[in-house]
Each structure stands twice: as structure tokens, then as C-alpha cells.
C-alpha positions in Angstrom: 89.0 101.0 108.9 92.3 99.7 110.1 92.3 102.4 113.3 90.0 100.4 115.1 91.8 97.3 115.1 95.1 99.2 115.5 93.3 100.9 118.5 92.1 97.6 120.1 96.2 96.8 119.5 96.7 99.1 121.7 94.3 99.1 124.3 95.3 95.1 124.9 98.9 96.4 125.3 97.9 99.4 127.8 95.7 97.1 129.7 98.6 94.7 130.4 100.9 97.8 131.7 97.8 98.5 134.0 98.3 95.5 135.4 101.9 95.1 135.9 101.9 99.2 137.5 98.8 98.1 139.5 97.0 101.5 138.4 94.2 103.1 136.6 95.2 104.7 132.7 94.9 108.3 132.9 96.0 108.9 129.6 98.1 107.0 126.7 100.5 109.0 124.1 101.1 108.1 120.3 103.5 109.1 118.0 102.0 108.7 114.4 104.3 109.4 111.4 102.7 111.4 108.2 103.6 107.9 106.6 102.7 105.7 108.9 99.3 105.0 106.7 97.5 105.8 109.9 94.9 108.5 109.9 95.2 110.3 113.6 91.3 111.6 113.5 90.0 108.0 112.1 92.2 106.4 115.2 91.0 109.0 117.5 87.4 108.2 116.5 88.3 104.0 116.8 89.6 104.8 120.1 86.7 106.5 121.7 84.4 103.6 120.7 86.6 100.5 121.5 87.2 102.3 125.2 83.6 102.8 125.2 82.2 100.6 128.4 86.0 99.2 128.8 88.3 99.7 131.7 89.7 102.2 129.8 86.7 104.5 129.5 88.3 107.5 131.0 92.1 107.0 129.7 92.8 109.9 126.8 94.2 109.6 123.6 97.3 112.0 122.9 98.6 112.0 119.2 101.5 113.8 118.5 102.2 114.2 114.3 105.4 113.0 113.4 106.4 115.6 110.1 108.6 113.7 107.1 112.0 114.1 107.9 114.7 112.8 105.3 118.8 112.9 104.7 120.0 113.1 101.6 122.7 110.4 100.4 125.1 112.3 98.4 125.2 115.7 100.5 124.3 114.4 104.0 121.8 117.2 104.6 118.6 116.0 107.0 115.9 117.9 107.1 112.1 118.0 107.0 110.3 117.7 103.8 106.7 117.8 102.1 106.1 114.8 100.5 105.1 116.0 97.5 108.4 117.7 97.2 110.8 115.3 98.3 114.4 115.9 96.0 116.5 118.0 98.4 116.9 121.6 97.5 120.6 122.0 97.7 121.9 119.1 95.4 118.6 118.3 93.6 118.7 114.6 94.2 115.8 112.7 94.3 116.0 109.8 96.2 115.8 110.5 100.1 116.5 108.2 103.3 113.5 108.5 105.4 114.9 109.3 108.9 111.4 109.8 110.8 107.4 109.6 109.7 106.9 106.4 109.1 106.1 105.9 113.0 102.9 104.7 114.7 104.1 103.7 118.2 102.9 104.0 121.6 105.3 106.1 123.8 104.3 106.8 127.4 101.2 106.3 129.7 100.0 108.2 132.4 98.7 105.7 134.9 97.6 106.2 138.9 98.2 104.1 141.4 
């Protein structure tokens, strides 16, 4: 299970900001893309037990789903797609520039002084 060592990641990260803010985490937000290869209820579940008896006990984990969004090369359309039907619908061509939902990043913490 690569959530828990992608949720200790982020706890060592967090912990550092708590420091430099001179505050207690509240809560931390994610963004996780749809292919980011990161499963948002298996990283949920890594981060309740690695904040488990930590510092960070209290902070919450807020995941927001980042849906596949791609732009088509030869028509310039961008828009979100399934991934299991990726060709875009007005030109038919198959190959797709991913634009977003390949994300796994930390964006914002809310932190107490």
C-alpha cells in the first residue's frame, strides 16, 4: 500500500509548515487526479493510522477528486473525459493531451496559531 508512505510524505511536509507558521494543523487539503495511481479511500485509511498518536492526531484529511480532463491536438477542444472513452467526440481522434488528473498534491492547510 503506497498511501501510507505517500501519507507519511505528507505528514513530514505538513509538520515542517507547522513549524515555520508556529501553529497547530487543523486540517490539510489534497488534490488527487483519477490518474494519479493513488486510491483517495486507501490514503484516507493510511492517513488516519500514521496521524494516529502523532502531533497531527486531530488535523483532517480533505480530498478533492481531480476528473480526466484532455485537449485534443488536431481540433483544440478541452474537455473532461471517461477514460475508458478517451477519442474526442467531435473529430474522433484518439490520442488526447492530458490537461489535468494526473495530480496528487498537497494544496492548502488550515493551521492555528
Amino acid at each position: 500500500m503506497h498511501e501510507l508512505s505517500i501519507a507519511l510524505s505528507m505528514m513530514d511536509r505538513i509538520r515542517e509548515e507547522s513549524v515555520r507558521h508556529s501553529g497547530t494543523v487543523r486540517s490539510a487539503h489534497v488534490r488527487i487526479g483519477v490518474l494519479s495511481g493513488v486510491d483517495s479511500e486507501a490514503l484516507r485509511f493510511a492517513w488516519e493510522m500514521a496521524r494516529a498518536g502523532s502531533e497531527l492526531e486531530e488535523a483532517e484529511l480533505e480530498i478533492e477528486s481531480v476528473p480526466l480532463r484532455v485537449r485534443c491536438p488536431v481540433c483544440g477542444v478541452t474537455r473532461t473525459a471517461e477514460i475508458q472513452s478517451i477519442a474526442c467526440p467531435h473529430c474522433v481522434t484518439p490520442e488526447q493531451d492530458i490537461v489535468e488528473g494526473r495530480e496528487m498534491e498537497l494544496t492548502a492547510l488550515e493551521i492555528d496559531s
